[in-house]
N, C-alpha and C positions, 0 to 999 in steps of 0.2 A: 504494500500500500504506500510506505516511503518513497520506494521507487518511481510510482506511479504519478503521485501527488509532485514531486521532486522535476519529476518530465512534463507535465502538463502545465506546470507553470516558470520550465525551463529555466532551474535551476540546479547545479550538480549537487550530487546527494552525499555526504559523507556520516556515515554513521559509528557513532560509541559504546561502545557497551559499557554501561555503567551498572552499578547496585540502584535498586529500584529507591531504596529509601533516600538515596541522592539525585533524583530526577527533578523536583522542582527549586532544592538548592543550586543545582547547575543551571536552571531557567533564571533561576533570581540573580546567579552571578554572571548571565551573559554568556555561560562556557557553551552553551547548546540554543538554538533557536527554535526547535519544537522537540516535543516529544511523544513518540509514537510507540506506548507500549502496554498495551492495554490496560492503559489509568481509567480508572472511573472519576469522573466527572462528582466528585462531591461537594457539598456546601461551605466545606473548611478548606478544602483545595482550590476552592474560585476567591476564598480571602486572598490568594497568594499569586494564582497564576490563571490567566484565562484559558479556555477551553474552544474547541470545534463543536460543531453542533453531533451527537451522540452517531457513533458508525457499526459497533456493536453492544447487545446485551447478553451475557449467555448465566447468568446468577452464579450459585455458588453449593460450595458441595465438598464432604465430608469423604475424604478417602480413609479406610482403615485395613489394618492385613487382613488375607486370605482368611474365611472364617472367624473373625474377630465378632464377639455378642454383642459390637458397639453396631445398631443399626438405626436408633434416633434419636433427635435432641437428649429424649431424658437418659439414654444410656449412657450419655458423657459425662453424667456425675461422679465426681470423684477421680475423672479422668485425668490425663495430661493431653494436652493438643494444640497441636504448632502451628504456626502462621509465618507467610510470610514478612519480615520486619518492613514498617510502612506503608502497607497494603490496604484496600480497602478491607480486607478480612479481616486484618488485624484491629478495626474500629467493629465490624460487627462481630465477631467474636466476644470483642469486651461487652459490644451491647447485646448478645443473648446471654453473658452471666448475670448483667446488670435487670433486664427487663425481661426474660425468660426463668430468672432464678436458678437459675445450673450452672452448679458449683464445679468449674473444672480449671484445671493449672492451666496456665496460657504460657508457649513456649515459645518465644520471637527470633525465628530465623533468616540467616541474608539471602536465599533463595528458594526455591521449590526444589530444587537435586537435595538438598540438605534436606528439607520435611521428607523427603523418600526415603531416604536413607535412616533417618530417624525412627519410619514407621519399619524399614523391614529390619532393624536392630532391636525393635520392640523398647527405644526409650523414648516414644510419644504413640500416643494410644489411636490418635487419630489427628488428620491434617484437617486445615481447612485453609480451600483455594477456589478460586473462578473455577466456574465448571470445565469451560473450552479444556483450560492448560490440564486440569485431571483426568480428563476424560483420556488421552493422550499416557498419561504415567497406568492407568487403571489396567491398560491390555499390555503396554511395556512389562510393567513389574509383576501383573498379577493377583491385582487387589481388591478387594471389595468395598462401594462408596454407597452415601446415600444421599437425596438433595438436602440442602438449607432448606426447609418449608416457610423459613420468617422472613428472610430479607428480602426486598423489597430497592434494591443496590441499582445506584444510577449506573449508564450504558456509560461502556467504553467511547473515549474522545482524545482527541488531540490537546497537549495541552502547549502553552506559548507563554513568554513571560509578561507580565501585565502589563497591556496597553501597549502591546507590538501589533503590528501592522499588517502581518501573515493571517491570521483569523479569517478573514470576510475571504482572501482569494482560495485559502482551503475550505471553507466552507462551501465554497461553488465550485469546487474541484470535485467534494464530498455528494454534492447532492448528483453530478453528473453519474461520477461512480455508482450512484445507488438508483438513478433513472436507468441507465445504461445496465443495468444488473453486474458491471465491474464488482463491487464489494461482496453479492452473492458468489462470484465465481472465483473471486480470492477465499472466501468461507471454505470451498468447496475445495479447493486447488489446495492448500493448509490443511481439510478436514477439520475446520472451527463449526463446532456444534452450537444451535441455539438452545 
């Protein structure tokens, strides 16, 4: 979609890979001019940095090992369960202990390879990630998940540093893409699930 976005408004594309919890500190220090990594679009994240209009939504969801009794909300009482560090998972997480009332250790990691690796060492009981990226590790590794039935988590967006001037031309870069059925045929071409 970088790519895409990157050609249609004929600019070359160079891309960083950074740690996710550092993606809007590099908007705010100038080091990156957008970020394309499937950030949700939240209400504390637009204090900070503006957004494209939403390009994916796919919720969220609960991997655990093979046969694991963990299969609902209530069974993760007393659990340990890991999250991406500065994820959206990682605010709703804290908000199904807080407003769900289930008691479970929250375990904050710099990636998703790491939450895998965690569940198949059996020192986190179960993950919680975007569905897309699970769905993906669940037939890799061999796991069994179950959906979030609570959240209710804004769509995937572009985000920009505040009051840049990229926005409006990706935004009609975005709606072409999704006229044009482009963004379904990246879905499909990736295997990103709604």
């Amino acid at each position: 979609m970088a790519n895409h976005i990157a050609d249609e408004l004929g600019y070359k594309l160079e891309i960083t890979d950074m740690k996710f919890d550092g993606l809007i500190g590099a908007l705010q220090n100038d080091r990156v001019d957008m970020v394309i990594a499937g950030m949700s679009a939240t209400e504390q994240r637009k204090e900070n940095v503006d957004f494209s209009t939403e390009y994916n939504h796919s919720g969220e969801m609960f991997l655990t090992p093979k046969g694991s009794d963990v299969k609902s909300l209530e069974d993760l009482e007393g659990k340990v369960v890991g999250v991406q560090l500065g994820t959206i998972q990682e605010e709703g997480a804290n908000s199904i202990i807080e407003d769900e009332g289930i008691n479970f250790e929250l375990k904050a990691l710099d990636d998703s390879g790491a939450l895998i690796q965690e569940i198949l060492s059996g020192r986190i009981d179960a993950a919680y990630m975007d569905k897309a990226v699970a769905k993906g590790y669940i037939e890799a590794q061999d796991l069994d998940a179950f959906d979030d039935p609570t959240t209710a988590s804004p769509g995937m967006a572009v985000a920009f540093p505040k009051g840049g001037d990229l926005v409006e031309d990706v935004n009609a870069v975005l709606a072409e893409m999704e006229e044009s059925g482009k963004i379904d045929e990246l879905k499909e071409k990736w295997e990103i699930q709604e």
